[in-house]
C-alpha positions as CSV (number, residue, x, y, z in Angstrom):
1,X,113.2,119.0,81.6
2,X,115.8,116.5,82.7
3,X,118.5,119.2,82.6
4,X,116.4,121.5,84.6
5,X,115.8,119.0,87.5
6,X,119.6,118.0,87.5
7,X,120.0,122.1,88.1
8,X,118.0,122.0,91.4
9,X,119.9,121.6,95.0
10,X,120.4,118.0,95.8
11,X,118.3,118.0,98.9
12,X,115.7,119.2,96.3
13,X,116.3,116.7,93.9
14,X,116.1,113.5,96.7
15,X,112.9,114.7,98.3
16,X,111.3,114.8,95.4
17,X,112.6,111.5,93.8
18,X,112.0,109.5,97.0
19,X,108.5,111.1,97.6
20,X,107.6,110.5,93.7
21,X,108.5,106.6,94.9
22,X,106.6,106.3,97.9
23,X,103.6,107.8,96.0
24,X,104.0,105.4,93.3
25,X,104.0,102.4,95.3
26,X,101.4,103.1,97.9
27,X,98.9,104.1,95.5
28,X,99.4,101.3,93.9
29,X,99.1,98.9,96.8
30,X,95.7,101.0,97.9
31,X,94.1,100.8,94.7
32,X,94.7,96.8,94.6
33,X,93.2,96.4,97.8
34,X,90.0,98.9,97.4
35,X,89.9,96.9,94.1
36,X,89.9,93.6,95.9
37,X,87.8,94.9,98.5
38,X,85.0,95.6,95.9
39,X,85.2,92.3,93.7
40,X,85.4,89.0,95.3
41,X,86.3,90.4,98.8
42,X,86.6,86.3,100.4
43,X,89.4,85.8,98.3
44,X,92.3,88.0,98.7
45,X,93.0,88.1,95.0
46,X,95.3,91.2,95.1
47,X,98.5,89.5,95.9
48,X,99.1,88.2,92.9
49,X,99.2,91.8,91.0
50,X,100.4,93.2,93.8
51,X,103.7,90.9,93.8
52,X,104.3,91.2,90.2
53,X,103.9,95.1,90.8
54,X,106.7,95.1,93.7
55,X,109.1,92.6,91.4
56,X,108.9,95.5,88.1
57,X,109.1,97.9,90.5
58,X,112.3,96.7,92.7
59,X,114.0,95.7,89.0
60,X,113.5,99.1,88.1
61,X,114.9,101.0,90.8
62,X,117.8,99.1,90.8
63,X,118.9,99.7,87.6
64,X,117.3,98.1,84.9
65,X,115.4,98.9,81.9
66,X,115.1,102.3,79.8
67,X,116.7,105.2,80.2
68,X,120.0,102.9,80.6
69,X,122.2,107.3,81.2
70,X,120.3,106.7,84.4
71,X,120.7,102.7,85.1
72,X,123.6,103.4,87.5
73,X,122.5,106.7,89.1
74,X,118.8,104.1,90.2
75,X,121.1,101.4,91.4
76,X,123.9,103.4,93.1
77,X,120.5,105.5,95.0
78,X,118.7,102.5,96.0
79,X,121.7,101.1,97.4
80,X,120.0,97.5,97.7
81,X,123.9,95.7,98.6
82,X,124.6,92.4,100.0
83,X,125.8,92.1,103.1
84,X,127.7,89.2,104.8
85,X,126.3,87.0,107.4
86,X,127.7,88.5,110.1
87,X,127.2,92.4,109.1
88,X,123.5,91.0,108.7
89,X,123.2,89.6,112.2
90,X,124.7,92.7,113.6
91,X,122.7,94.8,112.1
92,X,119.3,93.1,112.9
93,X,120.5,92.9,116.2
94,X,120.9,96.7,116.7
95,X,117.5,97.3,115.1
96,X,115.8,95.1,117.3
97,X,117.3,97.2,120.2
98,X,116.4,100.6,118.7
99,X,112.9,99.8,117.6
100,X,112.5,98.6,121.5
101,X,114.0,101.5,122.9
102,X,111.7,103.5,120.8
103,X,108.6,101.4,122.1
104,X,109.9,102.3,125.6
105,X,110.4,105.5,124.7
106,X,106.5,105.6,123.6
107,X,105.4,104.1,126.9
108,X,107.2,107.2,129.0
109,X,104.7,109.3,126.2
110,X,102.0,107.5,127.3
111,X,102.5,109.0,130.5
112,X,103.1,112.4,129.6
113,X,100.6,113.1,126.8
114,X,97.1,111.6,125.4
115,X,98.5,109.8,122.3
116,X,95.8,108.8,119.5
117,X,94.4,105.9,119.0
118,X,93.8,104.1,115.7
119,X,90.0,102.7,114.8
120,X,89.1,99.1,113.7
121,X,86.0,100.0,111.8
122,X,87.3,100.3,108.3
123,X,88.5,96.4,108.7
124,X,85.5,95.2,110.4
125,X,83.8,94.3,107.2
126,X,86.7,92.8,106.0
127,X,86.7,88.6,106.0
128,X,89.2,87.7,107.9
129,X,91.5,85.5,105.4
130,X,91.5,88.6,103.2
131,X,92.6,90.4,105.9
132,X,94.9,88.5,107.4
133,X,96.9,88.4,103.7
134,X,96.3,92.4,103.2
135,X,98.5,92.8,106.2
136,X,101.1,90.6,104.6
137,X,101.3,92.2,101.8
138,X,100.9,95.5,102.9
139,X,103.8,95.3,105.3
140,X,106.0,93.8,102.4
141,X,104.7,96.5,100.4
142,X,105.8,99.0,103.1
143,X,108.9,97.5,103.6
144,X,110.2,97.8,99.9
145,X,108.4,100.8,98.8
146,X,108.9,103.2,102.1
147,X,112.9,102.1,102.5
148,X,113.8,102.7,98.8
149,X,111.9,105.5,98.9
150,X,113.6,107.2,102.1
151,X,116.2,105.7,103.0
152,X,117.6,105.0,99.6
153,X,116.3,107.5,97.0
154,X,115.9,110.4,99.7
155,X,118.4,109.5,102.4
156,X,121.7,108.5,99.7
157,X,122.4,111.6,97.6
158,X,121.9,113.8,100.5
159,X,124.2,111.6,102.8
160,X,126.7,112.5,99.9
161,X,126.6,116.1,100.2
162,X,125.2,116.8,103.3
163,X,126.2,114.5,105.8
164,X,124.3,111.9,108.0
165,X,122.9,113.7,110.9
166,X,121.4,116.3,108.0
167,X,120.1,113.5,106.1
168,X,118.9,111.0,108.7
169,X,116.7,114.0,110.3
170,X,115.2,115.5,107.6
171,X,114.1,112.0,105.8
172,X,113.2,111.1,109.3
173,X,110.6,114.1,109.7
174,X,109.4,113.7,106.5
175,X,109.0,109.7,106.7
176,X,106.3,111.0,109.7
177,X,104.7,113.4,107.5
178,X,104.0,110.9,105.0
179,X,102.2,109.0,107.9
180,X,100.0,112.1,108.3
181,X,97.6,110.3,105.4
182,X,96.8,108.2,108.0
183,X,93.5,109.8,110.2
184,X,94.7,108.8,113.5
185,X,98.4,110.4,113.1
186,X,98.7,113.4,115.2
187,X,101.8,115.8,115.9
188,X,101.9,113.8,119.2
189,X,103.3,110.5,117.1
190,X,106.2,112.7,115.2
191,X,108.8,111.2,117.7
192,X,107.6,107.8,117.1
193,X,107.7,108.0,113.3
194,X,110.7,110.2,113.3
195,X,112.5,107.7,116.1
196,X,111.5,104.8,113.8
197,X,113.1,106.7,110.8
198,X,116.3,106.9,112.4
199,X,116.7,103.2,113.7
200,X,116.6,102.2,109.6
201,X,118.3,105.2,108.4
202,X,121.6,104.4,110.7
203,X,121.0,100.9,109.7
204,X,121.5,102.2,105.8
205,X,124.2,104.6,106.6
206,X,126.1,102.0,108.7
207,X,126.5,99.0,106.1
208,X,125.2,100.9,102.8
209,X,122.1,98.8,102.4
210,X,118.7,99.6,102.8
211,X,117.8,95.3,102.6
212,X,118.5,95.1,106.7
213,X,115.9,98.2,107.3
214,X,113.5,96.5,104.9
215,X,113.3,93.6,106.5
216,X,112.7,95.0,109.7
217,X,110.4,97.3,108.6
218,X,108.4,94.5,106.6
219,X,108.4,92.3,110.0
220,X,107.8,94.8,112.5
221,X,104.5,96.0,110.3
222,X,103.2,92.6,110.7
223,X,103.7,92.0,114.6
224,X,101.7,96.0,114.7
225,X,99.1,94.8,112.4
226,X,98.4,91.8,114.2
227,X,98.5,93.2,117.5
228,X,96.0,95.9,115.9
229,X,93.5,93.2,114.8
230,X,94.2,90.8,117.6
231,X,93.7,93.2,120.7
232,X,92.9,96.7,119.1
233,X,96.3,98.3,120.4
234,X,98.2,100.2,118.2
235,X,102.0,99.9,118.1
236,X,103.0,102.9,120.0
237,X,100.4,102.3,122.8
238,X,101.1,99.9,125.9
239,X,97.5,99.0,126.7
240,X,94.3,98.8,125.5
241,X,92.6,101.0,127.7
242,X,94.0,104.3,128.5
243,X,96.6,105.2,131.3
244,X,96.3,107.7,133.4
245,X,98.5,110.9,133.2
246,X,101.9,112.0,135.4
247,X,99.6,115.2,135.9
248,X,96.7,113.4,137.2
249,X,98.3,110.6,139.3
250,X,101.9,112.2,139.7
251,X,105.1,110.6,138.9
252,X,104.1,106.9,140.5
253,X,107.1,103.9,140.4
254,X,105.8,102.8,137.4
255,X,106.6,106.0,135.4
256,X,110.4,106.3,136.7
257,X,111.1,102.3,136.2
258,X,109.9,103.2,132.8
259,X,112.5,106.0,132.2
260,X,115.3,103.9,133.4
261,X,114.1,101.0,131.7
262,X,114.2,103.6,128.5
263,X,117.5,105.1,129.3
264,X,119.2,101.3,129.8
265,X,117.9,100.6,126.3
266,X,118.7,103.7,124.5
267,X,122.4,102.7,126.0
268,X,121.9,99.2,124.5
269,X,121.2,100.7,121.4
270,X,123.9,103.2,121.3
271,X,126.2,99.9,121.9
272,X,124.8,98.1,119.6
273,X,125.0,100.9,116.7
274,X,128.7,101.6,117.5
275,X,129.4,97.7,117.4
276,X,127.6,97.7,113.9
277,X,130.2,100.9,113.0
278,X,132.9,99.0,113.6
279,X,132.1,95.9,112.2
280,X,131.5,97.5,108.4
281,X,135.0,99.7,109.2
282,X,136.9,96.6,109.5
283,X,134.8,94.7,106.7
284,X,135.7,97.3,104.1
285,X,139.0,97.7,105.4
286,X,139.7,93.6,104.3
287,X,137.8,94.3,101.2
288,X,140.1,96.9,100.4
């Protein structure tokens, strides 16, 4: 069986590798919580499996444990490596201006097209301390499972044979896929997934470590949860209520300072990626 899978085309291969993980660990997480949910909901009791779940499951992607033939193939595809300090900072910095020129990006949409709105009603039940540390742990959860899954497992081998640009795309289109489990995900919210996708995945091409993209992806799930909970707005939405349409109101002020506003970040961004380039060019030139 083993031989047979190593047979198939390596695009073949990753997809199914890093889709196997994110299954693995999202089920995992959903079935604490609906567990939790159901027995002693005041008392959010899941964490505790939860986090011993996440520590098996990071020790064995990266390499440990039985079947040791494949102990360096898991860690060499996770590609969990340290960073230094200032590699770190840079490239925090230049997610930080891609995920915000992505949320710009999303208010020009909101302009152009009805996007969807996500529903409360499923947490409404919920106490609230139990919910407040579900969204912790969910967006740790996320953050681990979804950026070993993608952008290491998925993203890695096909870097290797394929290129970036090939690889970045086409784990970025499936990352939004996966978000299709969720009810309120529409075709509509593609470029947001797929623009989110490609923020951490030049992040892991960049310095060879996902750890940069998880933490951002860990942090910036809390902030949306929160904001969710706090004032019912969903992260790709720029108010509560709805906004009206270019095609209703026509192109007002507020819709072209948007697209500049847009434009000047996507150019901050672009800086900030090509600074990032640099930085690990001349950092693995000293190492070597």
């Amino acid at each position: 069986m083993l031989s047979l899978f190593r047979r198939l085309p390596v695009i073949i291969r990753a997809i199914l590798t890093g889709g196997l993980i994110a299954i693995v660990g999202t089920v995992a997480w959903a079935l604490l919580v609906k567990a939790n949910l159901k027995l002693f909901p005041n008392v959010p009791w899941s964490l505790v499996p939860a986090a011993f779940f996440l520590w098996i499951f990071w020790r064995y992607l990266r390499g440990e444990w039985w079947p040791k033939s494949t102990s360096h193939l898991r860690k060499k595809n996770l590609r969990a490596n340290s960073l230094s300090g200032e590699v770190w900072a840079s490239a925090i910095f230049a997610g930080i201006l891609g995920l915000a020129a992505i949320l710009i990006f999303m208010r020009v949409m909101n302009r152009v097209v009805k996007l969807p709105q996500q529903q409360l009603t499923a947490t409404e039940p919920i106490p609230q301390v139990t919910l407040f540390f579900l969204l912790l742990m969910g967006s740790a959860v996320a953050g681990i499972v979804e950026e070993a899954a993608f952008r290491g497992y998925m993203q890695e081998p096909i870097e290797k044979r394929h290129g970036p640009v090939i690889a970045i795309l086409l784990t970025g289109v499936l990352f939004g896929f996966a978000h299709f489990s969720h009810p309120e995900t529409t075709t509509m919210l593609m470029p947001f997934y797929t623009g989110v996708a490609a923020v951490y995945g030049m992040i892991a091409y960049l310095t060879n470590s996902i750890l940069p993209g998880m933490l951002l992806h860990a942090v910036g799930d809390v902030f949306g949860g929160l904001d969710l909970v706090i004032r019912g707005q969903s992260e790709w939405q720029t108010s509560v209520t709805p906004v009206p349409l270019i095609w209703e109101t026509g192109a007002d002020n507020s819709f072209w300072i948007s697209c500049v506003i847009f434009i000047l970040a996507l150019v901050a961004a672009t800086w900030a990626y090509h600074s990032l380039a640099s930085l690990t060019r001349r950092t693995n030139n000293e190492c070597d």
